[in-house]
C-alpha positions as CSV (number, residue, x, y, z in Angstrom):
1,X,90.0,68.6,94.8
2,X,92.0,67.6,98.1
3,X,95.5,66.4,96.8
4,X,98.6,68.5,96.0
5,X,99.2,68.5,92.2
6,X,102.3,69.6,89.8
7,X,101.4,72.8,88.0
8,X,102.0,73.3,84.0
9,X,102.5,76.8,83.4
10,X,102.9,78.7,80.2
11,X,105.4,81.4,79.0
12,X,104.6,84.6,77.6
13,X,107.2,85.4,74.8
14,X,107.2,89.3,75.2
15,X,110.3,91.1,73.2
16,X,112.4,92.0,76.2
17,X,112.3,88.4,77.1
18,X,116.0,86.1,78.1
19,X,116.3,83.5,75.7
20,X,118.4,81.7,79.0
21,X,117.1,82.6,82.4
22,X,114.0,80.4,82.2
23,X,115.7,77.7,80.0
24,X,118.5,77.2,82.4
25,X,116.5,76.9,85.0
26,X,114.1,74.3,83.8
27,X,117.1,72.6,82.9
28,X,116.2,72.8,79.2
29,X,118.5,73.5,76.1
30,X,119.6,76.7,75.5
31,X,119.1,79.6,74.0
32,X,115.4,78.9,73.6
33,X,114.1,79.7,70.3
34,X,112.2,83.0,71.0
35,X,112.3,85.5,74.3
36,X,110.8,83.8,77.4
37,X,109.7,86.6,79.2
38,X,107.4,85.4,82.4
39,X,106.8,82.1,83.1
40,X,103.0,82.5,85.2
41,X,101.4,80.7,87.7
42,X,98.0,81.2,88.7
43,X,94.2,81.0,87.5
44,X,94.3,84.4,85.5
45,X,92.2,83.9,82.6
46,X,95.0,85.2,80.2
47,X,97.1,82.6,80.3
48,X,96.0,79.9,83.1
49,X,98.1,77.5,85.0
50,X,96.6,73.8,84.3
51,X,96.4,70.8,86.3
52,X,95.8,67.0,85.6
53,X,92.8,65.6,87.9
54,X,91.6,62.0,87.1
55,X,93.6,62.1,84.0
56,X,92.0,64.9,82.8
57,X,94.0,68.0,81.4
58,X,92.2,71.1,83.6
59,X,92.6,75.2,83.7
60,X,93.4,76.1,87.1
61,X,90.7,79.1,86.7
62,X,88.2,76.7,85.5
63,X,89.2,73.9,88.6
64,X,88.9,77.0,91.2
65,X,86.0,78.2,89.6
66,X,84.3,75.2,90.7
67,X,85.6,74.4,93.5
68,X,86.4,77.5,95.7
69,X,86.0,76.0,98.9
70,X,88.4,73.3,98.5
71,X,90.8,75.0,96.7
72,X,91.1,78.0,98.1
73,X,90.3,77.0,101.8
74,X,86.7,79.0,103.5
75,X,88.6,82.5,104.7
76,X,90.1,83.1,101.3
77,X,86.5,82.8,99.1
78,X,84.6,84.5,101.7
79,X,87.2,87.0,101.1
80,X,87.8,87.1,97.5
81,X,84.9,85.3,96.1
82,X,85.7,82.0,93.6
83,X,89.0,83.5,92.2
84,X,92.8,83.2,93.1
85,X,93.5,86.3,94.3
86,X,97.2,86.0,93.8
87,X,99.3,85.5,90.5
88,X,102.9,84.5,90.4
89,X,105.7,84.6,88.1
90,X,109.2,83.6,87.0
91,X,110.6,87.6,85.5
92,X,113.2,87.2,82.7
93,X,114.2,90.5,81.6
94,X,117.4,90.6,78.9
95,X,115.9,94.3,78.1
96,X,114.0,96.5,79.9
97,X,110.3,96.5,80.2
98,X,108.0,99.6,79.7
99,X,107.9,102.6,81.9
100,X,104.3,101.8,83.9
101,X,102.6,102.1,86.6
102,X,98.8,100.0,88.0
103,X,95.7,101.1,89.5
104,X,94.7,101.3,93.1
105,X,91.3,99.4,93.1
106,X,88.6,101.9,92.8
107,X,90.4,103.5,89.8
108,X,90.5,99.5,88.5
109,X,87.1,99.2,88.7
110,X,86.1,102.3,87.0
111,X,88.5,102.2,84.5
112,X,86.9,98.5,83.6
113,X,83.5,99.9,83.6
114,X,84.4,103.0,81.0
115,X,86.4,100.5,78.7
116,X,83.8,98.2,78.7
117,X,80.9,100.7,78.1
118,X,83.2,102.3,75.2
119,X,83.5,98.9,73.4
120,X,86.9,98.0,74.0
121,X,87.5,94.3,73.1
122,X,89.5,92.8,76.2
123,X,92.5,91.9,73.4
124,X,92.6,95.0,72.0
125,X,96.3,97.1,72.0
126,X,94.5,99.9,73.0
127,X,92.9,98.1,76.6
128,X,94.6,99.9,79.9
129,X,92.2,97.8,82.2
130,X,91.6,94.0,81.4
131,X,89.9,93.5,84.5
132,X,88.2,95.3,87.3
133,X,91.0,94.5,90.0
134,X,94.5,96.6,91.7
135,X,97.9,95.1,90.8
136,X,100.6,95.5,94.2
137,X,103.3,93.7,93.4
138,X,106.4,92.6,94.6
139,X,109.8,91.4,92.9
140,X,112.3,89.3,94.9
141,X,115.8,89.0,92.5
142,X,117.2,85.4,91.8
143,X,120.3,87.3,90.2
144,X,121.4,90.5,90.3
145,X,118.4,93.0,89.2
146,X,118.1,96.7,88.4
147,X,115.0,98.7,88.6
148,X,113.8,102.6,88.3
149,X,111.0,102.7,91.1
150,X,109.8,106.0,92.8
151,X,110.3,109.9,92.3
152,X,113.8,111.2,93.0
153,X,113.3,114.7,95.0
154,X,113.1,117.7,93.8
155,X,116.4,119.0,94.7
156,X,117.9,115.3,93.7
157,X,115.7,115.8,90.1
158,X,117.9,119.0,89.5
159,X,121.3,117.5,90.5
160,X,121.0,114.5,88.3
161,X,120.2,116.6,85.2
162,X,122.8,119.1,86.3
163,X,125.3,115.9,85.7
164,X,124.4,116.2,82.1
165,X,126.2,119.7,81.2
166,X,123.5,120.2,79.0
167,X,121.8,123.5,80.1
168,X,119.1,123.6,77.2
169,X,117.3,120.5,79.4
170,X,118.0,122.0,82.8
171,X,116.6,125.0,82.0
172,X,113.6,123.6,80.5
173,X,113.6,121.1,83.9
174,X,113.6,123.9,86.3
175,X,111.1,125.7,84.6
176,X,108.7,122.5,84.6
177,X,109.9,122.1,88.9
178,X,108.8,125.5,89.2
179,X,105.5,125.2,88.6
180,X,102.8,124.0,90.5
181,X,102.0,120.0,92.1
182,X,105.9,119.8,90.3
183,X,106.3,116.1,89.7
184,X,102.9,116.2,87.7
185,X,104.0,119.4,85.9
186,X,107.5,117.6,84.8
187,X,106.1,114.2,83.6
188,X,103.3,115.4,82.4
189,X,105.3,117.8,80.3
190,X,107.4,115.7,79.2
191,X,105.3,113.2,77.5
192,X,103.2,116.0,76.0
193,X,106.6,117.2,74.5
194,X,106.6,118.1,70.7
195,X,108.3,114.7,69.8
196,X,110.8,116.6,68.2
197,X,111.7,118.6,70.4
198,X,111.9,115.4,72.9
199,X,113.5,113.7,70.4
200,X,116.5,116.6,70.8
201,X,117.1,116.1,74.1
202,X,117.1,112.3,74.3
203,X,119.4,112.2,72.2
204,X,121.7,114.7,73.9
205,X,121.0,113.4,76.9
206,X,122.3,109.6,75.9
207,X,125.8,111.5,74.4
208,X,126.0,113.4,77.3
209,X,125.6,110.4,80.2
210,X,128.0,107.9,77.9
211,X,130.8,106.9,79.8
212,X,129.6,108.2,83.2
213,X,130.0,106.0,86.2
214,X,126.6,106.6,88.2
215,X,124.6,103.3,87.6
216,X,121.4,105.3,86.9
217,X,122.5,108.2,84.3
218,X,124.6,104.8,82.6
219,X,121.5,104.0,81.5
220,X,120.5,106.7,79.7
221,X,122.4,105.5,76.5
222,X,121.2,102.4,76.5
223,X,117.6,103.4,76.5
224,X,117.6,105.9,73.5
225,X,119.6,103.5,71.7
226,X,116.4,101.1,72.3
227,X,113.9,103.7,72.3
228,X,114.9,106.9,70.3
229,X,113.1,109.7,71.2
230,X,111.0,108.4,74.0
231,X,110.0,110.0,76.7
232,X,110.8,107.0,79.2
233,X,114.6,107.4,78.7
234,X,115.0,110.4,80.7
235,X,113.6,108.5,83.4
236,X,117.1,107.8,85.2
237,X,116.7,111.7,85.9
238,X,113.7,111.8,87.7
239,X,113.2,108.2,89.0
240,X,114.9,106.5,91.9
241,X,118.0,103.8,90.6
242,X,118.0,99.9,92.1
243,X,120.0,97.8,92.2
244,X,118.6,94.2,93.9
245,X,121.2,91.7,94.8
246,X,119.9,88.0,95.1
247,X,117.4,87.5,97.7
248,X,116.6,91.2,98.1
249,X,112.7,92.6,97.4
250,X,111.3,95.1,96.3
251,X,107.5,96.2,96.8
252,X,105.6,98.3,94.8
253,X,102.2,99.9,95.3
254,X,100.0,101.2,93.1
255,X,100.4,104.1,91.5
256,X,104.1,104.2,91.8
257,X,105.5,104.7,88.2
258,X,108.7,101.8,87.7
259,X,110.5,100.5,85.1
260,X,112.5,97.3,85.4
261,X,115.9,97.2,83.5
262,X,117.2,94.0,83.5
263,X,117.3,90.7,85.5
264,X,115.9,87.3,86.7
265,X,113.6,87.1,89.9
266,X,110.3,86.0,90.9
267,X,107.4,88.2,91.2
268,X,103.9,88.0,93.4
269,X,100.8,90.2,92.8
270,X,97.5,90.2,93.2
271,X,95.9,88.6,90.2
272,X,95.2,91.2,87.6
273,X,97.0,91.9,84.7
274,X,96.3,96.4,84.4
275,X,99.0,98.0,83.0
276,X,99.4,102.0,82.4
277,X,102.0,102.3,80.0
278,X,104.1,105.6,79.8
279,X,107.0,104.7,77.4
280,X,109.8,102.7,76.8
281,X,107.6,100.1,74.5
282,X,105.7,99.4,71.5
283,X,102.4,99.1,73.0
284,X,99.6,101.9,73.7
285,X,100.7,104.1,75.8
286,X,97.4,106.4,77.2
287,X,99.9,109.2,78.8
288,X,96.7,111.1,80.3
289,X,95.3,108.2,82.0
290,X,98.9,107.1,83.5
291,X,99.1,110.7,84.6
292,X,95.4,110.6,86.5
293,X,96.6,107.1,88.3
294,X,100.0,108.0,89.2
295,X,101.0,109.2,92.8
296,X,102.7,112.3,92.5
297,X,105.6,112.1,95.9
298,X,109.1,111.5,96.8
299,X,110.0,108.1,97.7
300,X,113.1,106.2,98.2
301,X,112.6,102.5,97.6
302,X,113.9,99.8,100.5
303,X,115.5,96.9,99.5
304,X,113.3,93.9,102.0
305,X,115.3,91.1,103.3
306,X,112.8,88.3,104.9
307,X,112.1,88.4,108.2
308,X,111.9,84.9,109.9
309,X,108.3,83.7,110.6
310,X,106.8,80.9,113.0
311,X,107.1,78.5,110.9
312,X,111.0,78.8,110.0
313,X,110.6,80.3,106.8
314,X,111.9,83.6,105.7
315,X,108.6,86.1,104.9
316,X,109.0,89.5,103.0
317,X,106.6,91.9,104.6
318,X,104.7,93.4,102.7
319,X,100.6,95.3,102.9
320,X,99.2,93.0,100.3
321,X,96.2,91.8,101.5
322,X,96.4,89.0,98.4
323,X,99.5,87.6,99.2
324,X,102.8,86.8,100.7
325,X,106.1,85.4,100.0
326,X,108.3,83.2,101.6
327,X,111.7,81.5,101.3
328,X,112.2,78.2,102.5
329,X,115.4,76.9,102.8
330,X,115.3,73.0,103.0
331,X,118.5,70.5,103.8
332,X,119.6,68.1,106.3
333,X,117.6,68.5,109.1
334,X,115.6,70.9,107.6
335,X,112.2,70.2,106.5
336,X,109.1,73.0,106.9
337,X,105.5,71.8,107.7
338,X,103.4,74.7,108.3
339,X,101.5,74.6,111.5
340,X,98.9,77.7,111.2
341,X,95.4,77.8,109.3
342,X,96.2,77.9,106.1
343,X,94.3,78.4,102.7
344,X,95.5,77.9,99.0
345,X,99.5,78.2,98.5
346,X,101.6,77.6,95.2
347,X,105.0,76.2,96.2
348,X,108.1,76.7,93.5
349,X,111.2,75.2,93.8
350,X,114.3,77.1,92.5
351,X,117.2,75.4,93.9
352,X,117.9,71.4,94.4
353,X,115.1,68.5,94.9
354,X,112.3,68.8,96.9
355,X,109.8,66.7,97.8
356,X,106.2,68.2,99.0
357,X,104.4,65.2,101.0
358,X,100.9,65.4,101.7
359,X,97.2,64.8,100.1
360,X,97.8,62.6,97.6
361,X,101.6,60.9,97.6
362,X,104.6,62.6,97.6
363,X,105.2,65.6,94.8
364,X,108.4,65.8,93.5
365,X,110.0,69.4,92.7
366,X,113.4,70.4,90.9
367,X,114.0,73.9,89.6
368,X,111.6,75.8,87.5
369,X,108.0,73.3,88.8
370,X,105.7,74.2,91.5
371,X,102.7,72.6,92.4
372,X,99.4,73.7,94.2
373,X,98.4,73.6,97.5
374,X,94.8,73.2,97.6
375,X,93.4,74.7,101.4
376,X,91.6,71.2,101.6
377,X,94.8,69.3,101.1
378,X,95.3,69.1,105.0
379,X,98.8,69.3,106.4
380,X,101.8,69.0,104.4
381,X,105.8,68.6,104.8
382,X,108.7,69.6,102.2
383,X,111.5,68.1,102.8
384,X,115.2,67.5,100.6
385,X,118.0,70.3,99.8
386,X,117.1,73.2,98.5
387,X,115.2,76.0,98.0
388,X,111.6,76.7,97.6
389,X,109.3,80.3,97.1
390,X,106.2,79.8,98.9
391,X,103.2,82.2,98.1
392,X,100.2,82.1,100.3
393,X,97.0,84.7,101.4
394,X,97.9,86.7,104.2
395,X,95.7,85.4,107.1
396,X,94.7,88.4,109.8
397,X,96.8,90.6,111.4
């Protein structure tokens, strides 16, 4: 396959879904009638993009599948093998999603191989690995979007429990920071916690933060309201608080434990759909395996804001090797053609009209579509107002 095509991608309905954010940006009625959480494109064999090639209905797995070469370009199979090794999404969260954290790619593999030797059916509720590969990822906010990413220090730990008044918890804190490898001891203490016990001070803790102004201990409340007695909503004590404003990224590696609270953005990762849950949700949670995966260290999250690239649009750096993002911004006297090697790209249009001329006629794009970019396609041009999210393989560097 040579020419550029218009993708058909499906929505997930998970709980926390908006019943809005997608909608309105399709330009569809709204509310929809259920949540509509993540809207996917890509070839992951959970829920597939399709195409239509010589009138024929066709999964994108299945189309790359069998023809690697010309859809993902020479350097990108001999790299990757016959898969896309990117997945992308439209993020609609009205609630927050679970506490969790993904594999680094050995512990993928393995973890694949000891669930599949156990028996696990790939459906099954209690699956942590549904394939063999790592999950970076990274987010970039459409509007306004607040996250929990990366351990607060130590010191940082104790002053945001000591904003509580309650000195039943701090005490119990301290003791856990005290002790050995201390970010391990706390979490892992925590969700080993007699649940009532737990319960106890979730609950104090969410009387305790209601009505205070810092964004992060504000959502304390909120999240034993959602989820009484879990675990996951202390983590505005321990986690770092973020706040994305549109246009602003945010990268994650694996084995950095997150949550995402609310919000509307598109998000890039390498195709694989792992998830180590740790609360904050209905699903399995394996604490002990979350606790093996997990990196254990200080870090303060960094807003990205793109960087300008050769070819005028506006990259978010990142260490993926699967993928990268861009931003074009298209308008009078503003078209983008991109002039290096390229392989497979997914272009989605999120502001305006664009038209994508190449292989095959012109491709016409308003908010919510994207089409594939098949390596073979050739050279292309975008051109019209507005905005598009380009997501490509990295080449060397």
């Amino acid at each position: 396959m040579r020419r550029i095509a218009l993708l058909e991608n499906p929505i997930r309905d998970y709980a926390w879904g908006s019943r809005t954010a997608i909608a309105r940006l399709l330009g569809e009625p709204g509310p929809s009638a259920g949540p509509q959480a993540e809207l996917w494109m890509g070839a992951h064999p959970s829920a597939p993009s399709h195409v239509v090639v010589d009138g024929r209905r066709v999964s994108l797995a299945d189309l790359v599948a069998k023809e690697p070469l010309a859809i993902l370009g020479p350097r990108v199979a001999a790299r990757f093998g016959p898969r896309l090794p990117f997945l992308a999404k439209l993020l609609a969260a009205a609630a927050p999603l679970s506490l969790q954290a993904h594999p680094d790619a050995e512990q993928a593999r393995a973890g694949f191989e000891r669930e599949n030797a156990l028996g696990i059916p790939l459906d099954s509720e209690r699956r942590c690995y549904r394939d063999a590969c790592h999950k970076p990822e990274l987010l970039c906010a459409l509007e306004p979007f607040e996250a929990l990413c990366g351990f607060r220090p130590l010191e940082a730990i104790r002053e945001q429990v000591g904003r509580l008044g309650l000195p039943g918890l701090a005490d119990w804190v301290s003791a856990e920071l005290a002790r050995p490898e201390p970010l391990h001891a706390l979490l892992g203490a925590l969700l080993r916690l007699d649940p009532g016990r737990r319960s106890d001070f979730v609950a104090a803790a969410g009387d305790a933060a209601s009505g205070l102004a810092d964004p992060a201990l504000a959502w304390i409340p909120r999240l034993a309201r959602l989820h009484p007695g879990d675990a996951g909503a202390l983590a505005p004590l321990f986690l770092e608080y973020v706040r994305l404003e549109p246009g602003e990224a945010l990268f994650l590696p694996a084995g950095e434990l997150h949550g995402y609270l609310g919000g509307f953005a598109v998000e890039v990762m390498a195709s694989s759909d792992n998830v180590l849950r740790g609360g904050l949700t209905s699903k399995h949670v394996d604490a002990e395996e979350l606790l093996r995966i997990l990196r254990f260290a200080p870090r303060s999250p960094r807003a990205l804001r793109p960087e300008p690239d050769e070819n005028g649009a506006l990259r978010y750096a990142s260490p993926a090797g699967e993928f990268e993002l861009s931003r074009v911004c298209l308008g009078p006297g503003r078209a983008f053609s991109p002039t290096h090697d390229r392989g497979v790209e997914i272009l989605l249009c999120t502001r305006g009209e664009v038209r994508v001329i190449g292989e095959g006629g012109p491709i016409e794009l308003r908010p919510g579509r994207s089409c594939l970019v098949p390596a073979a396609s050739g050279p292309y041009r975008a051109e019209g107002e507005g905005d598009l999210y380009r997501v490509a393989v990295p080449g060397p560097r």
